[in-house]
C-alpha positions as CSV (number, residue, x, y, z in Angstrom):
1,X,30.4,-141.3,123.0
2,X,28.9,-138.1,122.5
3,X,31.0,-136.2,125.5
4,X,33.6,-136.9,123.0
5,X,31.9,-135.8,120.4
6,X,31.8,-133.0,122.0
7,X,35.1,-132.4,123.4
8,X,36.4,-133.0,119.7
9,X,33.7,-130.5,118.4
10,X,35.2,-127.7,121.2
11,X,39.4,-129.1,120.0
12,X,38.5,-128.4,116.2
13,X,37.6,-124.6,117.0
14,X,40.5,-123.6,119.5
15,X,43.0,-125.4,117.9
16,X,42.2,-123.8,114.3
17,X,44.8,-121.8,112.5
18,X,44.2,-118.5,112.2
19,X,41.1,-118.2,109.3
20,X,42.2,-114.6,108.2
21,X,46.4,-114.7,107.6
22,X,48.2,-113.9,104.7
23,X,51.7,-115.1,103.9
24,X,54.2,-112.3,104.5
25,X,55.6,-112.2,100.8
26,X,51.6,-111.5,99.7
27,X,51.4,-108.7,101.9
28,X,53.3,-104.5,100.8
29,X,54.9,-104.2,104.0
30,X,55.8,-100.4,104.2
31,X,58.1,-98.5,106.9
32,X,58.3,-95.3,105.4
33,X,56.1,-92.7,103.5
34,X,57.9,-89.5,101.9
35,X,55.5,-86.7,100.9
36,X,56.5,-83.9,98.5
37,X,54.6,-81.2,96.8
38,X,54.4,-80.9,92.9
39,X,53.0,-77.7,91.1
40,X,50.6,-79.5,89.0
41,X,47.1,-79.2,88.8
42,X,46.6,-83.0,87.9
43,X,49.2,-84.1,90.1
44,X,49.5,-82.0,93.7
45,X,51.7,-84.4,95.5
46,X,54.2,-87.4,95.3
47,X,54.2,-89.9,97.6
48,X,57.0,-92.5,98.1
49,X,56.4,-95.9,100.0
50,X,59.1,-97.7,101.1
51,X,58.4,-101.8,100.7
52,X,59.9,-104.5,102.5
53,X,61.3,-107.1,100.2
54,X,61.1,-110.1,101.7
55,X,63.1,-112.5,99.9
56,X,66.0,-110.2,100.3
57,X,66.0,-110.0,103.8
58,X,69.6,-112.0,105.0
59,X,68.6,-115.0,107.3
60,X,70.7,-118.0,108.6
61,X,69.0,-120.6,106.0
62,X,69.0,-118.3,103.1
63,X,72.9,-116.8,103.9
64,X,74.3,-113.3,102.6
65,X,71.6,-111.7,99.8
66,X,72.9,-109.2,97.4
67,X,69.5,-107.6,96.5
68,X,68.0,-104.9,98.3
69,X,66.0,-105.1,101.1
70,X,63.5,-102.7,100.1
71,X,62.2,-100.9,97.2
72,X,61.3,-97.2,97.0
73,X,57.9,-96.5,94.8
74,X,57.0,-93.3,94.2
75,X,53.3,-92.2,92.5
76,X,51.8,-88.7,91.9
77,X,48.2,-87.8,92.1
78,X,45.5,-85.4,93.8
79,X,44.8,-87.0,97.2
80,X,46.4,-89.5,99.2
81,X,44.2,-92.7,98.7
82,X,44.0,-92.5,94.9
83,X,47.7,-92.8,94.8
84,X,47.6,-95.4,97.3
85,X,45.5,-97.5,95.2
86,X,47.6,-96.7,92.2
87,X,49.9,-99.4,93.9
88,X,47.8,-101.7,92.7
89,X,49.0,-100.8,88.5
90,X,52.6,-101.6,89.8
91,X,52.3,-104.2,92.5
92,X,50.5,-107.2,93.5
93,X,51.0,-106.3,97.1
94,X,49.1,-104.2,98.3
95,X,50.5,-101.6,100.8
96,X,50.1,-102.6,104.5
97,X,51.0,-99.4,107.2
98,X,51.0,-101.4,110.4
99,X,54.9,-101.6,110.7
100,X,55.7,-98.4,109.5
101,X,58.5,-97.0,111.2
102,X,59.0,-93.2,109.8
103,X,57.1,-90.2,107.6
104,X,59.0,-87.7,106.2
105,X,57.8,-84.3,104.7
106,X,59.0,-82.2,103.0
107,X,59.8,-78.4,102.9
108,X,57.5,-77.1,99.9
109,X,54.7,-79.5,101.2
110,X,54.3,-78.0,104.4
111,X,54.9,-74.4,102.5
112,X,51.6,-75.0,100.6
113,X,49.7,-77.1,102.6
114,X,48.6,-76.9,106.0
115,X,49.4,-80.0,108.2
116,X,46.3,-80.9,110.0
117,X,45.1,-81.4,106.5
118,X,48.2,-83.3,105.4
119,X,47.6,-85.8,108.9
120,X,44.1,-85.9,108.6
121,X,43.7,-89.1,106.1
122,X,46.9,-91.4,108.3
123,X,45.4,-90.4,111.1
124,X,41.7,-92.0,110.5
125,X,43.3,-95.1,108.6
126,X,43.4,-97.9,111.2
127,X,46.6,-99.3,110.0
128,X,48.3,-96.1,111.0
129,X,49.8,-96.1,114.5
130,X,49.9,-92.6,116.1
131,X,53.5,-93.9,117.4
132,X,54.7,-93.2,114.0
133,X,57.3,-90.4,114.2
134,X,57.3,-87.6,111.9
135,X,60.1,-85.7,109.9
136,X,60.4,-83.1,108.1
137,X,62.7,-82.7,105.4
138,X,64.6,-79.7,103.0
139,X,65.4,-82.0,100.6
140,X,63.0,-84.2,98.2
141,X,61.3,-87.3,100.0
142,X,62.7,-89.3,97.4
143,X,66.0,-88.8,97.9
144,X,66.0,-88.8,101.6
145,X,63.9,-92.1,101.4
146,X,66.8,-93.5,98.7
147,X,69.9,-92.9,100.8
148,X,71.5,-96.4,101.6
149,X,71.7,-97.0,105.6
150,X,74.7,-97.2,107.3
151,X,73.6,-98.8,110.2
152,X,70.2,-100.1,109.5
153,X,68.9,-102.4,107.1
154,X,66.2,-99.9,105.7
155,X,66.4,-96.3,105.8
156,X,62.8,-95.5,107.6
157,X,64.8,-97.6,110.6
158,X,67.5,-95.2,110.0
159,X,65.6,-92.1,110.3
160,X,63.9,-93.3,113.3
161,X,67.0,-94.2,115.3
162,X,68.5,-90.7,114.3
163,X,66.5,-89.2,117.3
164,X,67.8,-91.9,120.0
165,X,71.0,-90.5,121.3
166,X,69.2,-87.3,122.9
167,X,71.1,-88.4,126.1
168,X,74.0,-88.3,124.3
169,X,73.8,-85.1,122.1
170,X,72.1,-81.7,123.8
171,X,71.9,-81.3,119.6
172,X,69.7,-84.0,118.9
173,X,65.6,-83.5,118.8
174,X,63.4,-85.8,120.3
175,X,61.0,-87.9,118.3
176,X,57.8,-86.1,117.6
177,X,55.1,-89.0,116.8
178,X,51.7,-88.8,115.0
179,X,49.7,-88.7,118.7
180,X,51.8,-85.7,119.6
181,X,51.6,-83.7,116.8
182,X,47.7,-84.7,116.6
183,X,47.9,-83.1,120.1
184,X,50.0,-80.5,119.2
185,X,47.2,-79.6,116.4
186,X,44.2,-79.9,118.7
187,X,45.6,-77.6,121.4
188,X,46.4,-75.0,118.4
189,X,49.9,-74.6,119.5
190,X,52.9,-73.2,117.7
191,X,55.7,-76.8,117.8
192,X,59.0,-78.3,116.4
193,X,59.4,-81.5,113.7
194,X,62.9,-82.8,113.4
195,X,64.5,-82.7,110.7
196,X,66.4,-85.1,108.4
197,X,69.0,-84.2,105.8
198,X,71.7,-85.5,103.8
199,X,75.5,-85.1,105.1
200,X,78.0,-86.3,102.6
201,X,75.5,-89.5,101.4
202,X,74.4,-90.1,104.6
203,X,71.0,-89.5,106.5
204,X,71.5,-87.0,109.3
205,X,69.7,-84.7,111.5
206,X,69.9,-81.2,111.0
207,X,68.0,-79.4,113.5
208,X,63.9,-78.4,113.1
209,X,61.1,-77.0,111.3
210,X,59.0,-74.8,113.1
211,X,55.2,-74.8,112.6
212,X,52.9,-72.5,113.1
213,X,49.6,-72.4,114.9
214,X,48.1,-69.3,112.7
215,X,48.2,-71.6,109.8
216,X,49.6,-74.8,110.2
217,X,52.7,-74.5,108.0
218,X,56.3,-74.3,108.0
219,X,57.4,-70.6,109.5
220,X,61.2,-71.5,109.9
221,X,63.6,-73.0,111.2
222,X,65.9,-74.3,114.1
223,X,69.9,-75.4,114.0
224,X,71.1,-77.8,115.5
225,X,72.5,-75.9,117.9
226,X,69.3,-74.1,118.6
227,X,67.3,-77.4,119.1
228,X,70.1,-77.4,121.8
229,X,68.6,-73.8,123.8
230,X,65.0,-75.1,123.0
231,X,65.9,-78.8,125.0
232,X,67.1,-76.2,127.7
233,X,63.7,-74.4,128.1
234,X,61.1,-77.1,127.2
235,X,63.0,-79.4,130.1
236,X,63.8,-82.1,127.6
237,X,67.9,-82.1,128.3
238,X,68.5,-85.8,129.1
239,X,72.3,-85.4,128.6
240,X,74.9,-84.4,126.1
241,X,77.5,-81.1,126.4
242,X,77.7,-77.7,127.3
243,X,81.6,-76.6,125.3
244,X,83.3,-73.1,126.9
245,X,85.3,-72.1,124.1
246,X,89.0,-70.5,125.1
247,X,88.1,-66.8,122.9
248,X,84.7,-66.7,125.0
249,X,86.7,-66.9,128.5
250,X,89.9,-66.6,129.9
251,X,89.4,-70.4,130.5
252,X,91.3,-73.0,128.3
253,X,88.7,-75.0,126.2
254,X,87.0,-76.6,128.6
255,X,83.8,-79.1,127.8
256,X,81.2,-80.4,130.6
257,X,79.4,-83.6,130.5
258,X,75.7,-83.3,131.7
259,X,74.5,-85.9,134.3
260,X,71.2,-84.5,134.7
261,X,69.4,-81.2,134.6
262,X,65.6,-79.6,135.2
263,X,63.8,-76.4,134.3
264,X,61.3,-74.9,136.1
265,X,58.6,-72.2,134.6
266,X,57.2,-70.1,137.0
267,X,54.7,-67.7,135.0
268,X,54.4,-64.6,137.9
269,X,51.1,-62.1,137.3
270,X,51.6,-59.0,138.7
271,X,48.3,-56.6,138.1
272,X,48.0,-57.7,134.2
273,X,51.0,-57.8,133.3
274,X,52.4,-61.5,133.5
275,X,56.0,-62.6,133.0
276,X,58.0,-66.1,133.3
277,X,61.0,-66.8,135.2
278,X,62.8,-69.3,133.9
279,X,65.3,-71.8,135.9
280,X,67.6,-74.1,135.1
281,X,69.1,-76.4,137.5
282,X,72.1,-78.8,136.3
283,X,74.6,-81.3,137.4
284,X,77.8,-81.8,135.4
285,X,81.3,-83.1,134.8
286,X,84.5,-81.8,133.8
287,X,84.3,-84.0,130.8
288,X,87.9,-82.3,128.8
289,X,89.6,-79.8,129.9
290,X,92.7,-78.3,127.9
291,X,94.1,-76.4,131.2
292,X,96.3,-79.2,132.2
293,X,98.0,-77.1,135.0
294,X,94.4,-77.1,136.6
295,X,94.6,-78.3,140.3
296,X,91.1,-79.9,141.0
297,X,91.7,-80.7,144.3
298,X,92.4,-77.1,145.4
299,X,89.1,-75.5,146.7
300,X,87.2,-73.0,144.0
301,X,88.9,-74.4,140.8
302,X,85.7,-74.8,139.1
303,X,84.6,-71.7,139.9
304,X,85.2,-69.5,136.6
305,X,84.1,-73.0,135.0
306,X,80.7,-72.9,136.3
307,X,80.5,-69.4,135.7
308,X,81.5,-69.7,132.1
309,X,78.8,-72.8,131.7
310,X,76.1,-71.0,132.7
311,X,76.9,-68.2,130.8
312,X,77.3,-70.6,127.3
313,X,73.5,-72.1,128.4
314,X,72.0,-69.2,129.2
315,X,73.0,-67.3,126.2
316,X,71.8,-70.3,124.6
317,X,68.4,-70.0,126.2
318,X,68.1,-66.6,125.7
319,X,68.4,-66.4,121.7
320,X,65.7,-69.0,121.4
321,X,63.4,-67.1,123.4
322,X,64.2,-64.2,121.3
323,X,63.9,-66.1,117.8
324,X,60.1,-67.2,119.4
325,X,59.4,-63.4,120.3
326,X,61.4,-61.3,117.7
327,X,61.4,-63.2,114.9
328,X,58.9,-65.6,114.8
329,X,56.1,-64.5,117.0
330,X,55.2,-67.9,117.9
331,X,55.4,-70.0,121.7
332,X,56.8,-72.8,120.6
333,X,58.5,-72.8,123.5
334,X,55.6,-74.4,124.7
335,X,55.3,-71.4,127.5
336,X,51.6,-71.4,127.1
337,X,51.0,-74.8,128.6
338,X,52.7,-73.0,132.5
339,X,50.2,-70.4,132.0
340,X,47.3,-72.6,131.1
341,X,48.3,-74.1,134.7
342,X,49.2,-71.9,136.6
343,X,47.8,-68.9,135.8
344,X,44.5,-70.0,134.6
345,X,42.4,-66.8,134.7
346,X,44.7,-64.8,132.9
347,X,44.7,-67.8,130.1
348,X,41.0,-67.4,129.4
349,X,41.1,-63.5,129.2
350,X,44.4,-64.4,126.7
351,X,44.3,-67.5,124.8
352,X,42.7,-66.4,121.7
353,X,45.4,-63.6,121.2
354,X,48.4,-65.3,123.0
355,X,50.6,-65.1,120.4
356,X,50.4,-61.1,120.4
357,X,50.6,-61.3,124.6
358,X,53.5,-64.0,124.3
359,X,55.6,-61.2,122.3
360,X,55.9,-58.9,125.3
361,X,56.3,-61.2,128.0
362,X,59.4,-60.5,130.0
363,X,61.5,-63.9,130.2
364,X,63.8,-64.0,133.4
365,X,66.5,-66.6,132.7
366,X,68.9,-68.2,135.9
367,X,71.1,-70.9,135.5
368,X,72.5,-73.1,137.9
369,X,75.2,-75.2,137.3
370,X,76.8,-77.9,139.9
371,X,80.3,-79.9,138.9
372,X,80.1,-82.9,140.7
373,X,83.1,-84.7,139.1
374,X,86.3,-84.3,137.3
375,X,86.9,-87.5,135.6
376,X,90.6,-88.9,135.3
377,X,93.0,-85.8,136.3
378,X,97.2,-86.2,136.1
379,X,98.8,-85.6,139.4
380,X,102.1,-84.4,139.8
């Protein structure tokens, strides 16, 4: 009689229910926080959290809801955890960050305010996940955080996902996430945020912010186009296309599909002065080509092709590494982490005034492109 006792005693405490749960519609789920900067002296900054609402969330019992999903609510104060508990005047729920999904920024916030300082609270907070990626935005939080998804069920999905066809789109920026930029920040390096903006009422991305390491703030920005030359240097290309326009060549429009492609930086020391050659190494495909008398089965047709391509890439290349010498005076290009490697010595004479050394370092660029397939061709 008392074994069972016993066994019943040891039942009763690993079959009990979990002693600390809360129902989901008593908890603020939140997957997004906006940031913006306001001019006032007794309210700095605006934060917007984006809550789940539960009981409009479509499921097979409840059927087609007509509510929204979530609910945008925006508070101003003077730091980040009194507005957070201002919450609390509004809602019964209060906010819960372990699902969040996106952070945006915006423009004027990280004009003002360094970001290390901006980062410092989230990333302390143990409901913050340092997988949360980060954006950066030129328009207000609020807005960005109130355009209706297309795809998603909640915009802060929607922002997130923006960043997932980099093997489709040499355009598109990778995902930079809290542990990253933390990184990023502890290293005292010069690096990129995406950035999200509004395209006819929808959310799209629209190239990068640029921050510095001398301060910690926004010093400008990339296009699109010139995330693009940046994927190029930092090895990052995973796929998309490389377009040879017919007024740069005497080629018809011509556009290559990229299979797969690798950079190597090779910084080379010579005496003191150091300088980086640069290669990139590609596979592609004739992906469209507007030539339709082309003959790709007669040996050397894609030679003024390649030729072209690596001329559009390396130009590419090459006006990023000038925007990070000329205009900007910042390595986001990341070369610092090849000489930290590879040319260690030289790093500890230079790291305290790299970005003055990183100015005058000659860039060698070579591209190397291979067309391994044609696709479908018309034979006559």
């Amino acid at each position: 009689m008392k074994r069972v006792l016993i066994l019943l005693s040891l039942l009763i405490l690993l079959l009990s229910a979990c002693w600390d749960s809360n129902e989901i519609e008593d908890i603020g789920i939140i997957m997004a926080i906006g940031i913006d900067y306001l001019e006032k002296e007794d309210a700095r900054y605006s934060l917007t959290n984006q809550y789940v609402v539960p009981n409009n969330i479509p499921s097979a019992q409840t059927g087609g809801i007509t509510g929204s999903p979530y609910q945008n609510l925006t508070l101003k104060g003077g730091n980040f955890l009194g507005i957070i508990r201002q919450n609390s005047l509004e809602s019964d729920r209060p906010p819960n960050y372990t699902h969040l999904k996106s952070m945006v920024f915006s423009e004027p916030l990280l004009t003002h305010e360094p970001i290390d300082q901006i980062i410092s609270f989230f990333l302390r907070d143990h409901e913050f996940r340092r997988t949360v990626p980060v954006f950066i935005t030129k328009e207000k939080v609020e807005t960005i955080l109130n355009v209706k998804p297309t795809k998603e069920m909640f915009p802060a999905v929607q922002i997130k996902e923006l960043t997932q066809n980099i093997d489709r789109n040499l355009n598109v920026q990778d995902n930079l996430n809290f542990g990253d930029l933390s990184k990023h920040l502890s290293d005292r390096a010069s690096f990129v945020i995406p950035e999200v903006s509004i395209n006819q009422g929808r959310l799209r991305l629209a190239g990068a912010g640029i921050i510095s390491n001398e301060n910690e703030k926004i010093a400008g920005w990339l296009s699109p186009e010139e995330v693009g030359g940046l994927k190029w240097i930092k090895d990052t290309v995973q796929g998309g296309l490389v377009t040879i326009n017919g007024e740069d060549s005497e080629e018809d429009q011509v556009v290559l599909e990229i299979n797969k492609s690798h950079t190597k930086i090779e910084p080379v020391l010579v005496g003191d002065q150091l300088s980086i050659n640069l290669t990139v190494t590609t596979s592609l495909r004739l992906g469209e080509d507007w030539n339709i008398e082309r003959n790709v089965f007669k040996p050397g047709w894609d030679k003024d092709i390649k030729k072209h391509g690596e001329e559009v890439a390396k130009e590419s290349i090459e006006h990023v590494v000038s925007l990070a010498q000329d205009e900007y005076g910042l390595d986001f290009l990341e070369f610092y982490t090849w000489v930290r490697i590879k040319q260690p010595d030289y790093w500890k004479k230079n790291e305290k005034q790299w970005n003055s050394k990183f100015i005058d370092v000659p860039v060698n660029v070579d591209v190397n492109f291979t067309i391994t397939g044609y696709g479908t061709q018309d034979i006559n």
